[in-house]
C-alpha positions, 0 to 999 in steps of 0.5 A, spaced: 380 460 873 379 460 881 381 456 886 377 451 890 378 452 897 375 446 902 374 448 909 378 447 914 377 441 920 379 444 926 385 439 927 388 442 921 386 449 923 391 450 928 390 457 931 384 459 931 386 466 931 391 465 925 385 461 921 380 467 923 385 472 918 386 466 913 378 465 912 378 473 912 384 473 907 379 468 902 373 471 904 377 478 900 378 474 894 372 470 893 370 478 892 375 479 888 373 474 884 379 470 884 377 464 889 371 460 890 368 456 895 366 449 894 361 446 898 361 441 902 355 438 902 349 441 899 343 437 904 340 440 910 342 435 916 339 432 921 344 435 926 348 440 926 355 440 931 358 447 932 365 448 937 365 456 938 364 458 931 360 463 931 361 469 925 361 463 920 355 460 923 350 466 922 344 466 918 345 474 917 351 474 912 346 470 907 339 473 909 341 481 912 343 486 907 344 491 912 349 486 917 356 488 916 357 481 914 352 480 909 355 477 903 360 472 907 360 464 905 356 461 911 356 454 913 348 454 913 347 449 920 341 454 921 338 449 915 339 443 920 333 440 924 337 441 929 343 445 930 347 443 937 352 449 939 357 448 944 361 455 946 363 459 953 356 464 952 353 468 946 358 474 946 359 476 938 364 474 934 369 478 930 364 482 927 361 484 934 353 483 931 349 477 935 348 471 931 341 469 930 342 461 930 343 462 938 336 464 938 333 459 933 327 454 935 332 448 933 338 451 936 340 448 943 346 451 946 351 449 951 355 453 955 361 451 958 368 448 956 368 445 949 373 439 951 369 437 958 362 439 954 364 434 949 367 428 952 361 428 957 357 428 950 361 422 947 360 418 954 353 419 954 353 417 947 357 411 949 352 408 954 346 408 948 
């Protein structure tokens, strides 16, 4: 029978290089059949938050049979009505392919810093 992983917060995530070749190690299971994701949760958001994520958040590994990375689980934020990402600029992730949800009509990415772009969004958050 196959394992259920479920995905990681970043708290419990620890490097982020380190958690990078472990999804990379489960990816190479689930095709080899030995391992199957669970999903989180199955309805489109409202909002969907992302912190410097990038290959795992990239509509081309579930609609582009010609992406290197075609084929890869992908927590789909491209579904939500609106998906804010924050991360330092819209380089490539590890697969070195742009990330179409970074050019999405129901993306609005902010560049810069994650922890002051988030503690300045908690603080505006807090005056509402």
């Amino acid at each position: 029978m196959a394992r259920t992983q479920k995905l990681e917060t970043s708290e419990e995530a620890g490097e982020p290089e380190a958690d990078l070749r472990s999804f990379h190690a489960k990816v190479d299971r689930v095709a080899a059949g030995s391992h199957r994701w669970e999903r989180v949760v199955d309805e489109p958001a409202d909002v969907a938050l992302v912190i410097g994520a990038n290959d795992v958040v990239n509509p081309a590994a579930r609609d582009d049979k010609r992406s290197p990375i075609f084929g890869t689980p992908i927590l789909d934020v491209d579904k939500a009505q609106t998906a804010v990402v924050i991360k330092r600029g819209r380089g490539a992730g590890f697969a070195g392919i742009e990330n179409s949800l970074f050019y999405a009509d129901n993306t609005r990415m902010v560049c810069g810093d994650a922890q002051a772009v988030v503690s300045k969004l908690i603080a505006g958050v807090k005056k509402v």
